[in-house]
C-alpha positions as a Python dict, from the first residue, in 0.01 Angstrom:
ca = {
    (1, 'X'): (0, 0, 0),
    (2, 'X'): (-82, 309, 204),
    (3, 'X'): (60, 596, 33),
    (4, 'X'): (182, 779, 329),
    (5, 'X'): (513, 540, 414),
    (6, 'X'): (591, 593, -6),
    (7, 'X'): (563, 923, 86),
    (8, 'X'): (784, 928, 405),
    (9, 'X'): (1020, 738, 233),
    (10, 'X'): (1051, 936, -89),
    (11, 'X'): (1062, 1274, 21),
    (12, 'X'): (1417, 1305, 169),
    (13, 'X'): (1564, 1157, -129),
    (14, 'X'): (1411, 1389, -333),
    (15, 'X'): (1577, 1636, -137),
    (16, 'X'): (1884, 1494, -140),
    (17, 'X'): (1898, 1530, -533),
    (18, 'X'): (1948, 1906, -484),
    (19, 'X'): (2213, 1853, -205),
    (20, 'X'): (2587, 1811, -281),
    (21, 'X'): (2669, 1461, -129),
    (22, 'X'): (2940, 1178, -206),
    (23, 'X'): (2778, 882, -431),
    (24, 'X'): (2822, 633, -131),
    (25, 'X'): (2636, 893, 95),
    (26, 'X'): (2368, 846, -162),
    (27, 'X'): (2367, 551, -233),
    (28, 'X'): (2369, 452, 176),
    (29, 'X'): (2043, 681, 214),
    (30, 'X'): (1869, 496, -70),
    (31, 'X'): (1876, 165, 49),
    (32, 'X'): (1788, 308, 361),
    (33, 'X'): (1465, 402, 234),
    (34, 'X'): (1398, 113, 67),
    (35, 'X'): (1434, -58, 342),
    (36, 'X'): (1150, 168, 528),
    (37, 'X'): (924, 158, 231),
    (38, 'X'): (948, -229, 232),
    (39, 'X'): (1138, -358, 556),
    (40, 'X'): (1321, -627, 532),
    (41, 'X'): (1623, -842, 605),
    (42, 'X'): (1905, -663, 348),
    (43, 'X'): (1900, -429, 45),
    (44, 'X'): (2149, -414, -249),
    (45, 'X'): (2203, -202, -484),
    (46, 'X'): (2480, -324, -756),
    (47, 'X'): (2630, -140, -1072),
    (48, 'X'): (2632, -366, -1426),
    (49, 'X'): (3012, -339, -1538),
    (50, 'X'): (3040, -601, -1882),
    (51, 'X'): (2919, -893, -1781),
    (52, 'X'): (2954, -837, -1377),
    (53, 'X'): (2751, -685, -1121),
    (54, 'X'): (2966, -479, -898),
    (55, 'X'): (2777, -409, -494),
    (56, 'X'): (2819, -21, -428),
    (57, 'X'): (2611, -54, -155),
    (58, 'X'): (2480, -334, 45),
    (59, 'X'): (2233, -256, 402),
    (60, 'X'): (2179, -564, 621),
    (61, 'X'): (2465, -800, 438),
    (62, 'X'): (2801, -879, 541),
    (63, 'X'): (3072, -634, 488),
    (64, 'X'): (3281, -870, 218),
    (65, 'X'): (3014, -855, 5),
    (66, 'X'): (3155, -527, -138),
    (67, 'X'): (3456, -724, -242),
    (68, 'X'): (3241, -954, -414),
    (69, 'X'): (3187, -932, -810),
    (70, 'X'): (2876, -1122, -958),
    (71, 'X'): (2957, -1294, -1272),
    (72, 'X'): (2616, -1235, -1393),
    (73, 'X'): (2586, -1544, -1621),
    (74, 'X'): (2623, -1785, -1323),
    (75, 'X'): (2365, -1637, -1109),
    (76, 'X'): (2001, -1686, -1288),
    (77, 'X'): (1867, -1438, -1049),
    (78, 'X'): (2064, -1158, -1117),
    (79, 'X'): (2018, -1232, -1499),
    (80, 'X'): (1614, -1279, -1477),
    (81, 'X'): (1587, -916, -1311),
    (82, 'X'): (1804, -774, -1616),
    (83, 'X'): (1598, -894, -1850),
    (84, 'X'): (1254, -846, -1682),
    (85, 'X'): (1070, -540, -1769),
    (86, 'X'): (949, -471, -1440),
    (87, 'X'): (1023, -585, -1095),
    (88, 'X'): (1029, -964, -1026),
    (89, 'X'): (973, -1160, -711),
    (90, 'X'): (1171, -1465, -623),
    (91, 'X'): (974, -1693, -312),
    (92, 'X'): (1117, -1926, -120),
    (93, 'X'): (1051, -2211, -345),
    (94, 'X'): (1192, -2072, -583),
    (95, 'X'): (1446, -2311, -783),
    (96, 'X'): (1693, -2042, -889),
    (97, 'X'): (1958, -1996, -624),
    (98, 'X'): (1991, -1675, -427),
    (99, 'X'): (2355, -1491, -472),
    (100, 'X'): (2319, -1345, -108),
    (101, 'X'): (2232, -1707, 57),
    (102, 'X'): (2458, -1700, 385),
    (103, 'X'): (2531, -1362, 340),
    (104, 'X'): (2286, -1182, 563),
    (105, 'X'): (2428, -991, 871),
    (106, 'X'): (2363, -1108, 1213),
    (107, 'X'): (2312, -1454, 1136),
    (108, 'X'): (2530, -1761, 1182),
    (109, 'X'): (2501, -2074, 1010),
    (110, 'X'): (2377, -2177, 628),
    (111, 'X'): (2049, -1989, 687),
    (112, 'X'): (1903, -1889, 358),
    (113, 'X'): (1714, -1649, 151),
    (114, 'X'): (1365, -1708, 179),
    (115, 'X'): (1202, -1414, -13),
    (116, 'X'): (1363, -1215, -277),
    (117, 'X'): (1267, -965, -522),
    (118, 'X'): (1435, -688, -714),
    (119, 'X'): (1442, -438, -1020),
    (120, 'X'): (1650, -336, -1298),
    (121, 'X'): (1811, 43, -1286),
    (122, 'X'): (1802, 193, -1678),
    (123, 'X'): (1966, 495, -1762),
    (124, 'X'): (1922, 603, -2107),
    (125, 'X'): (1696, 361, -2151),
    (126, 'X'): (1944, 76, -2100),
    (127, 'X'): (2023, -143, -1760),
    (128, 'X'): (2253, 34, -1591),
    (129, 'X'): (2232, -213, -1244),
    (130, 'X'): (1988, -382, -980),
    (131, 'X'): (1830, -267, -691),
    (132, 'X'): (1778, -612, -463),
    (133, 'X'): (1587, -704, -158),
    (134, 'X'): (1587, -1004, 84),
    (135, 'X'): (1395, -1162, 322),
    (136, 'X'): (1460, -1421, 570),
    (137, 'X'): (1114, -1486, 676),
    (138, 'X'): (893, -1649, 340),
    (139, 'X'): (604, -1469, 235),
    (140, 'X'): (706, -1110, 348),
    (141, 'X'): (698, -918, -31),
    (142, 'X'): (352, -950, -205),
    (143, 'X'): (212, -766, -475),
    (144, 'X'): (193, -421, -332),
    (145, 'X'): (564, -384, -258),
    (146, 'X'): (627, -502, -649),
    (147, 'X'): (392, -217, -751),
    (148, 'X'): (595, 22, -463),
    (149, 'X'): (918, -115, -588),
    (150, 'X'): (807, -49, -953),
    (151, 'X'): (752, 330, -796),
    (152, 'X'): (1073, 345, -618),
    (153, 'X'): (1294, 244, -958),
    (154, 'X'): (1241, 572, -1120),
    (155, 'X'): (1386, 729, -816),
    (156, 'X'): (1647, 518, -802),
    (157, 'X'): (1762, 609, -1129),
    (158, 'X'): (1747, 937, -1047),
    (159, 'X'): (1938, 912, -769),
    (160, 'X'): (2231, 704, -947),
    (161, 'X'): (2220, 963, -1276),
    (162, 'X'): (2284, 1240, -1007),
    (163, 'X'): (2531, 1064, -826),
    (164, 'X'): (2733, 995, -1186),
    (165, 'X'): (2623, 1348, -1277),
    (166, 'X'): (2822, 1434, -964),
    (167, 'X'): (3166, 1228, -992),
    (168, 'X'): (3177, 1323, -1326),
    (169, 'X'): (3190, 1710, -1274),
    (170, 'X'): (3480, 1576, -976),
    (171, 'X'): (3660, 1404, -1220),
    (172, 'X'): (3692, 1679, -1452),
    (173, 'X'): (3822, 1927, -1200),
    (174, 'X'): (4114, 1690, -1117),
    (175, 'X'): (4129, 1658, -1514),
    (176, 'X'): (4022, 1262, -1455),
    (177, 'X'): (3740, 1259, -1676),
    (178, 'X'): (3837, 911, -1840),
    (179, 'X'): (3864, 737, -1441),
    (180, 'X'): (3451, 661, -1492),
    (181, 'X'): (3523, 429, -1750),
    (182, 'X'): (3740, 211, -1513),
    (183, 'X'): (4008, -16, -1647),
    (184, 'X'): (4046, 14, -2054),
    (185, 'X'): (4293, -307, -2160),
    (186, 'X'): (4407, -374, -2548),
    (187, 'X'): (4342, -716, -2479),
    (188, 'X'): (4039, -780, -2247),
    (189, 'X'): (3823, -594, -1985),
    (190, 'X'): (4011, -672, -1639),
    (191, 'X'): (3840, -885, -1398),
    (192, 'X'): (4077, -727, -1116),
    (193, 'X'): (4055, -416, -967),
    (194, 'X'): (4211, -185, -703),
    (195, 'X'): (3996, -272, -392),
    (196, 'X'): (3987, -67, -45),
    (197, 'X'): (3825, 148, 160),
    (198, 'X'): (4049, 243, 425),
    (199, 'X'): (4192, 583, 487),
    (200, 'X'): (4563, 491, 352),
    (201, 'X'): (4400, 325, 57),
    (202, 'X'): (4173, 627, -14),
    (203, 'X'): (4505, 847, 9),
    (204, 'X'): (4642, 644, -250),
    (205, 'X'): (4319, 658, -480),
    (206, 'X'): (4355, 1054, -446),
    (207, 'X'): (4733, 1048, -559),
    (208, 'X'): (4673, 811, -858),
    (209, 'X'): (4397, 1033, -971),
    (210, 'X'): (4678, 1402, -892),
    (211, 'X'): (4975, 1192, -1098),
    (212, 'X'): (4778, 1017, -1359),
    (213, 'X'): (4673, 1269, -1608),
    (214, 'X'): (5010, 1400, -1602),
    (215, 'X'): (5343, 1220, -1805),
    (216, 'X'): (5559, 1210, -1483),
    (217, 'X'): (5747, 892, -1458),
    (218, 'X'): (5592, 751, -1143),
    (219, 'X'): (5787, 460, -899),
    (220, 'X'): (5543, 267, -711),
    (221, 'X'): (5685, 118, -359),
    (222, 'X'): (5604, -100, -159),
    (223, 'X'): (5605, -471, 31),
    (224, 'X'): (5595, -782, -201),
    (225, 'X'): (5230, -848, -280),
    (226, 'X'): (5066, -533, -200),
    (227, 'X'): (4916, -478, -557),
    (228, 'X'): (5210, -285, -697),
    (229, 'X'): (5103, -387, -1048),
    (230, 'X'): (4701, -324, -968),
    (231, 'X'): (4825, 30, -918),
    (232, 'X'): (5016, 57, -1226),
    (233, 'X'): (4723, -49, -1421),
    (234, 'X'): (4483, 212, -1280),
    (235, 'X'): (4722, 456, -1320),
    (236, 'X'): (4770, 363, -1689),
    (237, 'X'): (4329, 362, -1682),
    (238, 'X'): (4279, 685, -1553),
    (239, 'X'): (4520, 857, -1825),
    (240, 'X'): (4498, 1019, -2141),
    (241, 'X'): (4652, 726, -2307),
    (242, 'X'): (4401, 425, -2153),
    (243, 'X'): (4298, 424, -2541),
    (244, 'X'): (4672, 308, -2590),
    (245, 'X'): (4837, -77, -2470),
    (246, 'X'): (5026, -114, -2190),
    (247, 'X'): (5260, -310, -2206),
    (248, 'X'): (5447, -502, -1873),
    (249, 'X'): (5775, -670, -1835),
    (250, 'X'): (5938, -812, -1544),
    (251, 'X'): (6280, -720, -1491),
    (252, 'X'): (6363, -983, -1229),
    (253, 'X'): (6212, -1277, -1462),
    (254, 'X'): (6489, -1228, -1718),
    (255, 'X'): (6835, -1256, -1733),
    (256, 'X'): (7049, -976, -1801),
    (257, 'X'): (7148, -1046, -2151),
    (258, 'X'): (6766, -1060, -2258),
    (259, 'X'): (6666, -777, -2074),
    (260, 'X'): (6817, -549, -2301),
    (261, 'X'): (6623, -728, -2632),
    (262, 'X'): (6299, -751, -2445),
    (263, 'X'): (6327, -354, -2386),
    (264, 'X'): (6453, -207, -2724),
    (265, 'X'): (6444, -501, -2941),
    (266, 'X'): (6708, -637, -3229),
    (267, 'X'): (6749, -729, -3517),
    (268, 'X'): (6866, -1006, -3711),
    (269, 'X'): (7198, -1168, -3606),
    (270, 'X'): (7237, -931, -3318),
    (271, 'X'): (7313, -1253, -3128),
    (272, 'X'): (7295, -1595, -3145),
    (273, 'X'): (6918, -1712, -3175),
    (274, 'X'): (6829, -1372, -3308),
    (275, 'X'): (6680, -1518, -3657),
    (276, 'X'): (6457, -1212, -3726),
    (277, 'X'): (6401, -888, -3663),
    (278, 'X'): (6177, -783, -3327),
    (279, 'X'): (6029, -455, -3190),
    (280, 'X'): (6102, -469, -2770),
    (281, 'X'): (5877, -337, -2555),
    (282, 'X'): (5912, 12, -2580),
    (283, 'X'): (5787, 33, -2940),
    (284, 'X'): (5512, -192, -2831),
    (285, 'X'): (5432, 46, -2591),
    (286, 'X'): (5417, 331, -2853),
    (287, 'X'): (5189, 620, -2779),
    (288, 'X'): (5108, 416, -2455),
    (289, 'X'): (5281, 314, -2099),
    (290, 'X'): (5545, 75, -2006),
    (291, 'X'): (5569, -85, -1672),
    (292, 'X'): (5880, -229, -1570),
    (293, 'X'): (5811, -446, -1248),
    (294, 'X'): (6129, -528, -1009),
    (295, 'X'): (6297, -233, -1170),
    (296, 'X'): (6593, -223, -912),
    (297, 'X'): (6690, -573, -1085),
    (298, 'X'): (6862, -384, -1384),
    (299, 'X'): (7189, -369, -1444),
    (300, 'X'): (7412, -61, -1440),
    (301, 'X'): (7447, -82, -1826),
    (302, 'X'): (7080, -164, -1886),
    (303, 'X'): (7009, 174, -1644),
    (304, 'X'): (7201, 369, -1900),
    (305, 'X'): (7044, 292, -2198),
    (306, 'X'): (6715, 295, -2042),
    (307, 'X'): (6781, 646, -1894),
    (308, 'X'): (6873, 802, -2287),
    (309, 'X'): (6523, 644, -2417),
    (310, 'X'): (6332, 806, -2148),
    (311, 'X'): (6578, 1181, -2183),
    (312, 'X'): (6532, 1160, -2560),
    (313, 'X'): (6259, 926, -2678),
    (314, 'X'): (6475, 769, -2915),
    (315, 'X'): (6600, 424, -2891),
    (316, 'X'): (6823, 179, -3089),
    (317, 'X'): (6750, -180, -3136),
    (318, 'X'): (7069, -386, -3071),
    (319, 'X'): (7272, -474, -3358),
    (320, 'X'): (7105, -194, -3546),
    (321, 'X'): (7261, 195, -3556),
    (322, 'X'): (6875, 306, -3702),
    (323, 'X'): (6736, 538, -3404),
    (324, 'X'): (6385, 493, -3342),
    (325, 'X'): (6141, 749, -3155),
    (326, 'X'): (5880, 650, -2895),
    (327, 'X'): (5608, 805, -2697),
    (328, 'X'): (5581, 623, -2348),
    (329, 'X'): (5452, 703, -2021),
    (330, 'X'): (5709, 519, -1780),
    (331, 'X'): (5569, 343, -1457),
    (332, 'X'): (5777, 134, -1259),
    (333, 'X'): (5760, -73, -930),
    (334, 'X'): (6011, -167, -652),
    (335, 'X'): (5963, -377, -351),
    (336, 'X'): (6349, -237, -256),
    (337, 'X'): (6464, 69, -101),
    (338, 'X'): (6644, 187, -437),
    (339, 'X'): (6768, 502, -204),
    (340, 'X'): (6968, 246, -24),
    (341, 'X'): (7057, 136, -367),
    (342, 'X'): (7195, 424, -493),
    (343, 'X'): (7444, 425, -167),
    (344, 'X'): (7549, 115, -246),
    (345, 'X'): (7660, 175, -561),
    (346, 'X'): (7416, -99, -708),
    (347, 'X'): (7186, 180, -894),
    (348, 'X'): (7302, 494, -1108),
    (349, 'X'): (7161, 807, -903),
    (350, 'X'): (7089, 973, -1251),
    (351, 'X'): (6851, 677, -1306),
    (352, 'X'): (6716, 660, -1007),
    (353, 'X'): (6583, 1025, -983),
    (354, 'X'): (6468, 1017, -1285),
    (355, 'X'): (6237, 683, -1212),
    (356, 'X'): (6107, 882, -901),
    (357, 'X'): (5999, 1203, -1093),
    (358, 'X'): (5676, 1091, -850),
    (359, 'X'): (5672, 782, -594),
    (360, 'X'): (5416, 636, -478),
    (361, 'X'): (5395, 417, -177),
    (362, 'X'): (5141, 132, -164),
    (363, 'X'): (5050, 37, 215),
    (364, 'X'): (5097, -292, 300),
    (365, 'X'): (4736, -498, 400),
    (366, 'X'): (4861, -501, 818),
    (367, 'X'): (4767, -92, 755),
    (368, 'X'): (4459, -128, 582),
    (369, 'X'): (4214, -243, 852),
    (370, 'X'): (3871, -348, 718),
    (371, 'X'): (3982, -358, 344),
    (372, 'X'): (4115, -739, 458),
    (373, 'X'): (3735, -839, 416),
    (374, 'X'): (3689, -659, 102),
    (375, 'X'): (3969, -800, -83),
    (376, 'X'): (3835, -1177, 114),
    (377, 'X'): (3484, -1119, -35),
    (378, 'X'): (3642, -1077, -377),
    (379, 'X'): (3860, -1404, -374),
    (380, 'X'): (3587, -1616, -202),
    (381, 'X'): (3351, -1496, -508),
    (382, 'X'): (3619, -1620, -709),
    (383, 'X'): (3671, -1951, -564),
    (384, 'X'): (3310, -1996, -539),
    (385, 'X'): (3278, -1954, -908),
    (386, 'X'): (3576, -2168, -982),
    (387, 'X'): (3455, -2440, -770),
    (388, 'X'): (3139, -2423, -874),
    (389, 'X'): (2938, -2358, -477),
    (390, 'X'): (2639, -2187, -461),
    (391, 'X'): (2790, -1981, -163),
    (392, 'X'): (3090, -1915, 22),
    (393, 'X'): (3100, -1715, 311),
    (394, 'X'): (3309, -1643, 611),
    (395, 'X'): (3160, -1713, 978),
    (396, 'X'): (3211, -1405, 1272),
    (397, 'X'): (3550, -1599, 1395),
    (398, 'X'): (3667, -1628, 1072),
    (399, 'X'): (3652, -1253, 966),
    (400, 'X'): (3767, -1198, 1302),
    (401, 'X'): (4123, -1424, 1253),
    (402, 'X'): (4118, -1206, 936),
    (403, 'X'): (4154, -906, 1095),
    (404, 'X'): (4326, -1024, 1374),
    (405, 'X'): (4670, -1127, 1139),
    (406, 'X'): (4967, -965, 1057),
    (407, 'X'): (4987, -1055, 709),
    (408, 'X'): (5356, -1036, 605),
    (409, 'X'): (5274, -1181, 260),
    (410, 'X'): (5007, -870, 197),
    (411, 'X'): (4696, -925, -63),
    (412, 'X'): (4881, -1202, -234),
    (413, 'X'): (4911, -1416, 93),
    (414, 'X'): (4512, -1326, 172),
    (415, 'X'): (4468, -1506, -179),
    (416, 'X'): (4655, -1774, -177),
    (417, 'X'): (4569, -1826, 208),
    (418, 'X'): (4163, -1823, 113),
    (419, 'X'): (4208, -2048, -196),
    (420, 'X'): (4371, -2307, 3),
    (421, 'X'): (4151, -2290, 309),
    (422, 'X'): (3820, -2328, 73),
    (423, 'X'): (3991, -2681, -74),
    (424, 'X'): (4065, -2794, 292),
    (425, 'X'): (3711, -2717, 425),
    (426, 'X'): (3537, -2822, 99),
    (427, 'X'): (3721, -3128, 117),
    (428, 'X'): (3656, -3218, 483),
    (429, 'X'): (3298, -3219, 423),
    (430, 'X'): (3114, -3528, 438),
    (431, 'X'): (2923, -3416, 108),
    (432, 'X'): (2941, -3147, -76),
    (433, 'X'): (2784, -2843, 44),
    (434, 'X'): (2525, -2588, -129),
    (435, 'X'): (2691, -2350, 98),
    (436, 'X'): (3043, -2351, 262),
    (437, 'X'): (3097, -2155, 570),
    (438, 'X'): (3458, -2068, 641),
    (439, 'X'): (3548, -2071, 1041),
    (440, 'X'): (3867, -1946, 1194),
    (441, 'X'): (4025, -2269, 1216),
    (442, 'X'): (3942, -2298, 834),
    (443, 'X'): (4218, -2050, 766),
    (444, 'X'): (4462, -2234, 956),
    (445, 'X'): (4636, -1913, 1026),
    (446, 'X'): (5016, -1964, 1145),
    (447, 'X'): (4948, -1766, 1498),
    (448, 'X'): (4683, -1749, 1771),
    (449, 'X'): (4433, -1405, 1749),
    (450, 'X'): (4520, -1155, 2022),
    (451, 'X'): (4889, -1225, 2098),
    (452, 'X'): (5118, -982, 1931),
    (453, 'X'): (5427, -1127, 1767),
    (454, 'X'): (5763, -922, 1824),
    (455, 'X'): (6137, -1039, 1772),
    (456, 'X'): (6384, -840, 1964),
    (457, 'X'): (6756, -936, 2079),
    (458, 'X'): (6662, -1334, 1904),
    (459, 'X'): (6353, -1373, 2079),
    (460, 'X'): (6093, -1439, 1849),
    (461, 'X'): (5808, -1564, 2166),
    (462, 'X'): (5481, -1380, 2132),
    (463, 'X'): (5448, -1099, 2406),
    (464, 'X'): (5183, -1113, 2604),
    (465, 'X'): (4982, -898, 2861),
    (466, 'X'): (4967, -1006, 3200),
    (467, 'X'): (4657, -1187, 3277),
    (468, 'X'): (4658, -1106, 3660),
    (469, 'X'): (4648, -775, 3866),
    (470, 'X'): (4504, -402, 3761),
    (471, 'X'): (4349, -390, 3463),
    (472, 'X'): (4518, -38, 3374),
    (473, 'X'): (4833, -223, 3390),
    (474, 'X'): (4741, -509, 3202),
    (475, 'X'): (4624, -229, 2918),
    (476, 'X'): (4970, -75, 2913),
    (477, 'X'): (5079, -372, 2881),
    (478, 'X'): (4937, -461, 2566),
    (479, 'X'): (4980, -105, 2466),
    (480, 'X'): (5324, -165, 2498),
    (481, 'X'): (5327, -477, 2281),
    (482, 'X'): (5166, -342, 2046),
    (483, 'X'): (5378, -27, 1979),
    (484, 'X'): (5700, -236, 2009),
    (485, 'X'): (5561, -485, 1745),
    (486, 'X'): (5458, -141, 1516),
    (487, 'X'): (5833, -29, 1541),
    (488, 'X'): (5980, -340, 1462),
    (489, 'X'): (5794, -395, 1217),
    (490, 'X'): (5884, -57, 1039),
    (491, 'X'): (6223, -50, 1106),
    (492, 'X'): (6184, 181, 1415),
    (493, 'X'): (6058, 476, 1166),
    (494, 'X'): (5842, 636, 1395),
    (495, 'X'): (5608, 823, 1122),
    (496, 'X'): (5523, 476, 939),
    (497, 'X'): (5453, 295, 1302),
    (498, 'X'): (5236, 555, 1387),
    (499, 'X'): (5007, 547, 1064),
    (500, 'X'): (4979, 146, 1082),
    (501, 'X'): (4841, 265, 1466),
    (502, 'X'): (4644, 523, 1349),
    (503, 'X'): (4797, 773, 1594),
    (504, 'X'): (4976, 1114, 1483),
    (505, 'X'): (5338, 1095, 1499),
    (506, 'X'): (5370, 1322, 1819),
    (507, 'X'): (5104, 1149, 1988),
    (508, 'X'): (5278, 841, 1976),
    (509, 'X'): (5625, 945, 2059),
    (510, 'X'): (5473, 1037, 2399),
    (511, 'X'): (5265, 762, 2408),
    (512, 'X'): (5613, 538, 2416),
    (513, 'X'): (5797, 768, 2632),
    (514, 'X'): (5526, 736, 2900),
    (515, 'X'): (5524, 320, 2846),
    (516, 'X'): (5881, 308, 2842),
    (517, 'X'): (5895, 214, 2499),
    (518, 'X'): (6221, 278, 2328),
    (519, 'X'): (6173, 460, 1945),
    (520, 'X'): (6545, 447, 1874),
    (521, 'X'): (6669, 165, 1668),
    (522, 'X'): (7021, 161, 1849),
    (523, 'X'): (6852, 136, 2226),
}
């Protein structure tokens, strides 16, 4: 290979070592390169994380594969470039299936990988991921660009050791140094992590690393099936205590007079069925955190006791008058408005401001814009490994239906939604697939893309813009729609309608007033 494109290619990234840039800046600018060094169809360039290869960058493939994590043992590929010494090419008749097959951009249909090759990424001497490139067209790597890819690793590495170098110096001066190692179980490393990219979801990465190193109590808020418990767990990660368990319990899934055992334990006899002593949760969580999920479910005399353990430390198990002391980090979760609670006389306000020492609010997936095909790559990769496909991908109408919903159920309705759909489509096939391509009617989602949905005065009928006369009216129109179905949705609170808009507050206020959109609940 003529050394002159190495040497175009090369020389801005060696500049960028000295620059100070985010690692997905860096990362973006290195594939880029790549991809002028040795053009082809799509570049990847994927983090090892036990056992899984995690994308942190991908140019040229679709944007759910950054939602996607590679179990590395079911993808021969992946596992051949780990354990090669140098770079390997994969041709098109290759028998080893290609992880990215139906996953290049800008194509439709079950067209595959017909060239492949790749490299491993050591740091220290040890793999730390893969650098990947594909080619639709067969024939298009030879034995030059393994030699130029073989010259390009090194730099790679570089590049990745200065973009840890980097977070790591970040994560000390918010006092996070222990976020790099990611989610730290008792049990087992987590297979499930806190996926997003979108501006309310980056918020709420920036708050969890503020609160985390701290021992404030935090409440985390939010819609049913938003994640509440994803949060809880990266919270507990990115502490000083991820060394420690954590330990979860329910509050909803238990009846009120086993609540109070489950959190402080008892001893024999302390009621019937009690034929030993037990430690509850909070000694469990010794030295560690406690999540209490549904946490407006307690009762007022549960909220008492459960306020003294987290004044004093000390706790009591029942039928027992022997105190015992605990260190744990509190986090607990609410899908209710425990404000509203407190009015009602259903929650102690002593309890309650104490639980919010620092609340959190997780947005629900309607907010979150392009994160929908994020979280989508992640549960396709996981229904393609349960099923046992050698790809699963989602078709342009299908990511577009995606995006298009409302999602009232949140991440948890985006799961079950894709699990289901896979089982339909798989099983209308005439024979199974290599590859199964998900279209929008696939997904069988419960309203047609583009209307808007809004329920005012008992009229649930979608609202529509009119499909005749000036097109500025027609846009006002739908303008209007759309801002009515924001405030409904959010109970009229102006702030929250305009962030699931992305508008400023102001903005939007006189964006209604010109429409003739009414902000006030009452009018």
């Amino acid at each position: 290979m003529n050394s002159q494109p190495l040497l175009q290619a090369i020389i801005p990234l060696v500049a960028d070592i000295a620059r100070e840039l985010p690692g997905a800046e860096r990362y973006r600018r290195l594939l880029e390169a790549v991809r002028i060094l040795m053009p082809c169809d799509a570049a990847a360039l994927l983090r090892l994380d036990e056992g899984w290869l995690v994308p942190l960058a991908v140019d040229g493939l679709s944007a759910d594969t950054l939602g996607r994590r590679f179990r590395v043992d079911e993808h021969p590929r992946f596992a051949s470039l780990l354990e090669a010494p140098g770079p390997l090419r994969f041709p098109a008749d290759s028998p080893l299936a290609d992880p990215y097959d139906g996953l290049v951009e800008g194509h439709e249909g079950h067209l595959p990988v017909h060239d492949c090759m790749g490299c491993v990424i050591r740091l220290d001497e040890k793999p730390w991921g893969l650098l990947t490139l594909d080619a639709l067209t067969p024939e298009r790597f030879s034995r030059p660009d393994l030699d130029a890819l073989q010259s390009f690793a090194s730099l790679a590495a570089a590049t990745v050791s200065v973009a840890g170098h980097i977070e790591r110096l970040e994560s000390r001066v918010v006092q996070e140094s222990l976020r790099a190692e990611g989610y730290r179980l008792a049990a087992a490393p987590r297979t499930r992590t806190l996926l997003g990219r979108s501006p309310p979801m980056r918020q709420l990465h920036k708050e969890i690393e503020l609160v985390a190193g701290s021992d404030l109590t935090v409440l985390i808020q939010g819609e049913t099936g938003v994640g509440k418990e994803l949060v809880a767990e990266a919270l507990h990660a990115a502490s000083t205590r991820a060394g420690r368990p954590m330990v979860s319990l329910n509050c909803a899934a238990l009846p009120d007079t086993l609540v109070e055992s489950e959190l402080f334990g008892h001893v024999r006899g302390a009621f019937t069925g009690a034929v030993g002593e037990r430690p509850g949760k909070f000694e469990l969580a010794d030295g560690g955190t406690l999540f209490l999920d549904e946490v407006g479910e307690l009762a007022s005399p549960v909220q008492a006791k459960l306020l003294r353990v987290l004044q004093s430390g000390q706790l009591q198990r029942l039928g027992s008058d022997r105190e015992h002391r605990v260190d744990v980090r509190l986090i607990a979760a609410t899908n209710r408005n425990l404000a509203e609670e407190v009015r009602a006389g259903r929650l102690r306000a002593d309890f309650y401001h104490r639980l919010s020492a620092y609340p959190l609010q997780v947005p629900p997936l309607r907010e979150r814009g392009r994160d929908v095909l994020l979280l989508a790559g992640f549960f396709l990769e996981e229904n393609r490994s349960r099923l046992g496909l050698g790809g699963l991908r989602l078709e342009a109408s299908a990511q577009a239906a995606l995006l298009g919903y409302d999602w009232p159920g949140n991440v948890r309705e985006l799961e079950h939604l894709l699990g289901r759909s896979v089982l339909k489509a798989l099983g209308r096939q005439p024979r199974r697939p290599r590859i199964l391509s998900l279209v929008a009617e696939d997904l069988d989602l419960p309203h047609v893309p583009g209307r808007v949905e809004v329920a005012e005065s008992g009229d649930d009928r979608p609202a529509e813009p009119p499909m005749n006369g000036p097109m500025s009216e027609a846009v006002d129109a739908f303008k209007r729609n759309l801002i009515a179905a924001a405030l409904v949705r959010h109970d009229h609170n102006l702030a929250a309608s305009a962030r699931s808009l992305g508008l400023d507050r102001g903005n939007l206020a006189r964006l209604a007033r010109r429409l003739g959109v009414p902000t006030d609940k009452g009018r």
